[in-house]
C-alpha positions as CSV (number, residue, x, y, z in Angstrom):
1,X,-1.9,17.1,-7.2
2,X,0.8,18.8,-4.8
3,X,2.2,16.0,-3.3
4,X,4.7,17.3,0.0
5,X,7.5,15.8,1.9
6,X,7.9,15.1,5.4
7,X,11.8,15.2,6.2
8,X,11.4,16.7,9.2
9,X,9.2,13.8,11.1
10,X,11.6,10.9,10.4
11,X,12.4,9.5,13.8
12,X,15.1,6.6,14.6
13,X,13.4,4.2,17.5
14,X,14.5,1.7,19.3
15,X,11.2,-0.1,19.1
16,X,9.7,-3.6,21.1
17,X,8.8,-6.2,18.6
18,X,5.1,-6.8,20.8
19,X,4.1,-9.6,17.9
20,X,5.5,-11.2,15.0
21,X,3.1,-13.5,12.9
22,X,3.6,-15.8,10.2
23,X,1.7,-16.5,7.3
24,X,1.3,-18.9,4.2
25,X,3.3,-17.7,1.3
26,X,6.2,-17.0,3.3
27,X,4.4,-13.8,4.6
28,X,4.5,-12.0,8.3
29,X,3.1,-9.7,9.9
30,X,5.3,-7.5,12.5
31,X,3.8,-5.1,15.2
32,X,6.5,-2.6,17.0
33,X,6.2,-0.4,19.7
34,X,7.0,2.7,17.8
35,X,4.6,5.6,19.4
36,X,6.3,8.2,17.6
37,X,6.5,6.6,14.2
38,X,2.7,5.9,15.4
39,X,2.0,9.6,16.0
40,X,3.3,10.7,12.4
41,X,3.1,7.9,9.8
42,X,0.2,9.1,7.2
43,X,-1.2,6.1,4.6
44,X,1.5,5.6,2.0
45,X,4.6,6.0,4.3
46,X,7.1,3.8,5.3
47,X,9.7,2.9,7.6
48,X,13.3,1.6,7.1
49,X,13.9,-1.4,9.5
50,X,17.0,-2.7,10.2
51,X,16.9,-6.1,10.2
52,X,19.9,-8.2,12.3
53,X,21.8,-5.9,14.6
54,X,25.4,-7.6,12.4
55,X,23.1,-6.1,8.8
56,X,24.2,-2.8,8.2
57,X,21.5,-1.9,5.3
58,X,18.1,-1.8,6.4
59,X,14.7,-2.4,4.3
60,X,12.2,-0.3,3.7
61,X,9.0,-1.6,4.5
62,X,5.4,-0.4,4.5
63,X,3.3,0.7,7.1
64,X,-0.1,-1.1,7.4
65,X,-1.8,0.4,10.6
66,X,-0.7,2.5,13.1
67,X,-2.6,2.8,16.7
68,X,-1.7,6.6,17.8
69,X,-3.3,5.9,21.4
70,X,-1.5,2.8,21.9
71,X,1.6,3.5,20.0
72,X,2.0,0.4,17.7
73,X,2.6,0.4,14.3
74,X,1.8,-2.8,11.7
75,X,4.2,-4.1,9.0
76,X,3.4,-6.7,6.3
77,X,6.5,-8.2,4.5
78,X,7.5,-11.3,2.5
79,X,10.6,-13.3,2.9
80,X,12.6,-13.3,-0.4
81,X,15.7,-12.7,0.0
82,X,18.6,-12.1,3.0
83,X,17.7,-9.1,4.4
84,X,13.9,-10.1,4.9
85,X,15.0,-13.5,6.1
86,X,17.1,-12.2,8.6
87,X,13.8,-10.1,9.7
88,X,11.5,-12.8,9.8
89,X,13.9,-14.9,12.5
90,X,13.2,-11.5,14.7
91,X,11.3,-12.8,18.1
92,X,8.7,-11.1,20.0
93,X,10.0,-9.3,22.9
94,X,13.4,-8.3,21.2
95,X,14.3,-4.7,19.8
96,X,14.4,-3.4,16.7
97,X,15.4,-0.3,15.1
98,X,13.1,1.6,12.9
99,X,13.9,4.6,11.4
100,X,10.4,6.5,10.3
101,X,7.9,7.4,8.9
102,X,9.7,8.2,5.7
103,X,8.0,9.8,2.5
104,X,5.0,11.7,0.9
105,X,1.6,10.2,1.7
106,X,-1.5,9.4,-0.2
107,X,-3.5,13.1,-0.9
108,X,-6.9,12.1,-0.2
109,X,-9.7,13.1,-2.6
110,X,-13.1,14.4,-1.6
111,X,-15.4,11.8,-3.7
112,X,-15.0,8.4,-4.5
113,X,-11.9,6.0,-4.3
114,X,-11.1,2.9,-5.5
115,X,-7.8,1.6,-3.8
116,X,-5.7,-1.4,-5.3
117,X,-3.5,-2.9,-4.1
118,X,-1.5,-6.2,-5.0
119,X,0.7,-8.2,-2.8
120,X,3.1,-6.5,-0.4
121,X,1.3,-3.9,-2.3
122,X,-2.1,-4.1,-0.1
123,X,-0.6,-2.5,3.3
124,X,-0.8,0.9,2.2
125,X,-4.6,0.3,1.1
126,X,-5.4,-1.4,4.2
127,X,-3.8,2.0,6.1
128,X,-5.3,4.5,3.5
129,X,-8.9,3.0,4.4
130,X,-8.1,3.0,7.9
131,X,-8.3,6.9,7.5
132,X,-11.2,7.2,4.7
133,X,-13.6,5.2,6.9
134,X,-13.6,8.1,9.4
135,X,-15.0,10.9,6.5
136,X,-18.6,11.3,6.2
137,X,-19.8,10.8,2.8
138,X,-16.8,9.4,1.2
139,X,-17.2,6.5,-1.2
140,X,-14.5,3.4,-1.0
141,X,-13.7,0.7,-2.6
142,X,-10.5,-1.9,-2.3
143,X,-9.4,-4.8,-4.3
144,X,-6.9,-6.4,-3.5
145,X,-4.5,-9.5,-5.3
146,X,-2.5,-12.0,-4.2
147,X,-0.6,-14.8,-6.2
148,X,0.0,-16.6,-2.5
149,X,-2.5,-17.4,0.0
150,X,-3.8,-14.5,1.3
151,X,-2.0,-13.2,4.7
152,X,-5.9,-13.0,6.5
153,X,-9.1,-15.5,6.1
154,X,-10.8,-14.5,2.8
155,X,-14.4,-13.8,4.0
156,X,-18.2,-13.5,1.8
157,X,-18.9,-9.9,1.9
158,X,-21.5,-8.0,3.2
159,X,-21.2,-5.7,0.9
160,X,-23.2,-5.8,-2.5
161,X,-21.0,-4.1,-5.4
162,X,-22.3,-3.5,-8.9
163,X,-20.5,-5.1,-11.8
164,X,-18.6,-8.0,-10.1
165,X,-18.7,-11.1,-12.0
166,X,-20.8,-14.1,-10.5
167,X,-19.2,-15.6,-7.0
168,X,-16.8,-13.0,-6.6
169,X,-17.4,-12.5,-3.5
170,X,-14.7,-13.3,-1.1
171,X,-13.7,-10.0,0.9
172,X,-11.2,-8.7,3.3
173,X,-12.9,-9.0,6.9
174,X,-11.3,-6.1,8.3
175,X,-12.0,-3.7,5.9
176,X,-15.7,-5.6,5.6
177,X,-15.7,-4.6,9.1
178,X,-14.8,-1.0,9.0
179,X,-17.6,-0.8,6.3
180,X,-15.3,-0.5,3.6
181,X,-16.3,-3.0,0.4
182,X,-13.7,-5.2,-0.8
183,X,-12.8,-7.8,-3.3
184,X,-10.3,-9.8,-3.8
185,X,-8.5,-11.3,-7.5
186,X,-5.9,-14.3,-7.9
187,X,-4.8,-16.8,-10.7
188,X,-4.3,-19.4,-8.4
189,X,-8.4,-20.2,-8.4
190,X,-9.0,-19.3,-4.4
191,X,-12.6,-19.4,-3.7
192,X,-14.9,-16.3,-3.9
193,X,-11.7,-14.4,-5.8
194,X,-11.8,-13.1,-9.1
195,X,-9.8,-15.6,-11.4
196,X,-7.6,-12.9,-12.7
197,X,-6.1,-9.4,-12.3
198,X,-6.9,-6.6,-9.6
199,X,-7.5,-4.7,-13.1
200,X,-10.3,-7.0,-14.1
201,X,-11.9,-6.0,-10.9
202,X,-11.2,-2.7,-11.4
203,X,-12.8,-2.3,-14.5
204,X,-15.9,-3.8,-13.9
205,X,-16.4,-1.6,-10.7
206,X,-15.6,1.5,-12.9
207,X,-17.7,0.6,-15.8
208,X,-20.7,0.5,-13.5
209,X,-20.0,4.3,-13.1
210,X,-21.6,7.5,-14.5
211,X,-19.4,10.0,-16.1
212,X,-20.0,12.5,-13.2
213,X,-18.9,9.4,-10.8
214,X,-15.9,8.9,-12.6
215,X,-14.9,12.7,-12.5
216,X,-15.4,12.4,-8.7
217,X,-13.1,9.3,-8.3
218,X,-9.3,9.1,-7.5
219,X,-7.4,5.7,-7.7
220,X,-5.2,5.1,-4.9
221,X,-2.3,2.2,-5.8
222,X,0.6,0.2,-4.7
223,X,1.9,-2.9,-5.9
224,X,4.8,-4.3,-8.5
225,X,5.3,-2.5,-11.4
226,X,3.9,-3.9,-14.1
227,X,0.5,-4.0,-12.1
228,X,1.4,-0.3,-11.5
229,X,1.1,0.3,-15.3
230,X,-1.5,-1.8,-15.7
231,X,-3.4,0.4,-13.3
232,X,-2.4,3.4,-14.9
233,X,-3.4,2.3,-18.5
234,X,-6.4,1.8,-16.6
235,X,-7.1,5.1,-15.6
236,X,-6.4,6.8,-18.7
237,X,-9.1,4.2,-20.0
238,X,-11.6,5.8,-18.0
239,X,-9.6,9.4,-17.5
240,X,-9.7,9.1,-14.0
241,X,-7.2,11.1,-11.2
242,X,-4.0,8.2,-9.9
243,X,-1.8,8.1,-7.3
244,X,0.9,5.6,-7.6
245,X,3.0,4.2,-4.3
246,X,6.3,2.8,-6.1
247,X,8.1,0.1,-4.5
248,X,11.6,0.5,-5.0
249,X,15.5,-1.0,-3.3
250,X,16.9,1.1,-0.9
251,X,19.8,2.0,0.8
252,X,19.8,5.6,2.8
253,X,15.7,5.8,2.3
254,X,16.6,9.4,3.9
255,X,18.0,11.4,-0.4
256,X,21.2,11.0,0.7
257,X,22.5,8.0,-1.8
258,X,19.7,8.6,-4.6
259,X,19.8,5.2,-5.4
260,X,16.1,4.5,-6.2
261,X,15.7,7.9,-8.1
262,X,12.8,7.6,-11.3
263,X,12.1,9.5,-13.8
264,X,8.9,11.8,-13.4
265,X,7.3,14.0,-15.8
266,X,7.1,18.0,-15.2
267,X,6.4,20.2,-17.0
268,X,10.2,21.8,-17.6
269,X,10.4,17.8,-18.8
270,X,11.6,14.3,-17.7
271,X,13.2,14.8,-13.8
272,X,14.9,12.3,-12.0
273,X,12.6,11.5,-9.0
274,X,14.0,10.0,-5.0
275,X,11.7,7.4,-4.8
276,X,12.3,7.2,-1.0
277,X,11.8,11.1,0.0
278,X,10.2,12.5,-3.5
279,X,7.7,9.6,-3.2
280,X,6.9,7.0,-2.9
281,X,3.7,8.4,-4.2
282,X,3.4,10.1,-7.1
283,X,1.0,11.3,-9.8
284,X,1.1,7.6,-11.4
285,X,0.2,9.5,-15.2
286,X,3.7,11.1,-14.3
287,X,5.5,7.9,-13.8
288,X,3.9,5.5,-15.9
289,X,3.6,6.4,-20.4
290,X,1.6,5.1,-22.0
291,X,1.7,1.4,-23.0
């Protein structure tokens, strides 16, 4: 996998906060008037917001779904700390600076995918199947996790998928909607969820597949780390192709400071990796060892 980067379409917009929703779990979801971050951003992108007009570092923050036609562009975020306080007292109607998109994208797959993602992890899934929905004959399946209440209504789906244990069947309705079967995973015991990991979803959903499915599948994942290595370990399991969106502090998001750098196998050995320009996807075999 070749992934590529995208320096040259990083715009800086003064962009219209047109909504700014709040959800349990300290959770919000932000949409900008950003047409030419709109016109760009590919699934596993992101943007670098700044936050207060008085806060000089901005966050990095990824993008859930862009509108090209009407020039909006989604953000899903949880408040934990200064910066993404500061964001979440941001009213509709004000303006905002976004610099963006920034970063490699996902490097879809002909076949199947199975996309995870887990917490502030699910907006690049929820993007990524935006776009796979549109191929003809392209197989997809999402779980997603959440240790808060999830930031949407948890839905039954219509969707029948081999292998998930009995009553998990609580779904995402928008991706239900685009024809996209989901499920969804939690410790906290939320009805129709799977009472564990996205990787206990995962599993069962793969080991419902033939040999020759599982050479035609990519995973497609973003989420906190250990869940990131958990998802690796997985595919090795089941020697399946990963991609791995890292999550990772900031403070240029542009290469300039290389302060999120990683280290990445290659095959001249161990490089350090710019999570911000160099990623944030990567081949998640050559980020994640084995465990």
């Amino acid at each position: 996998m070749q992934m590529k980067n995208h320096r040259d379409t990083i715009f800086v917009e003064d962009a219209l906060i047109l909504s700014h929703e709040e959800y349990e779990g300290e959770q919000f979801v932000m949409r900008v008037h950003a047409p030419k971050c709109a016109a760009e951003a590919k699934p596993g992108q992101f943007s670098h917001l700044q936050v207060d007009p008085l806060q000089p570092l901005r966050r990095p923050i990824s993008i859930m779904r862009v509108s090209v036609k009407e020039g909006w562009v989604d953000f899903l975020y949880k408040r934990v700390g200064q910066g993404t306080s500061l964001l979440s007292q941001r009213q509709a109607g004000e303006n905002i600076s976004i610099m963006g998109p920034i970063g490699n994208r996902f490097e879809i797959e002909s076949g199947r995918s199975l996309l995870i993602g887990g917490g502030v992890g699910m907006p690049p899934m929820i993007f990524l199947a935006d776009e796979l929905r549109h191929l003809d004959g392209h197989s997809c399946f999402a779980v997603l996790g959440s240790e808060v209440p999830f930031p949407f209504t948890p839905k039954p789906s219509q969707h029948i998928v081999d292998g998930m244990d009995e009553g998990v069947i609580a779904a995402m309705p928008l991706l239900d909607d685009w024809g996209i079967a989901s499920r969804l995973a939690s410790l906290q015991g939320y009805a129709g969820c799977q009472q564990g990991y996205v990787t206990d979803v995962a599993r069962n959903y793969l080991a419902q597949r033939t040999r020759e499915e599982l050479d035609d599948t990519t995973i497609y994942s973003c989420g906190p780390h250990p869940m990131l290595q958990a998802v690796v370990d997985l595919a090795r399991e089941f020697d399946v192709n990963v991609q791995t969106s890292l999550e990772e502090f900031m403070a240029c998001a542009v290469g300039g400071c290389a302060g999120c750098v990683v280290p990445v196998e290659s095959d001249s050995g161990v490089q350090m990796k710019r999570v911000c320009v160099d990623g944030p996807v990567f081949d998640g075999r050559l980020v994640f060892s084995e465990s």
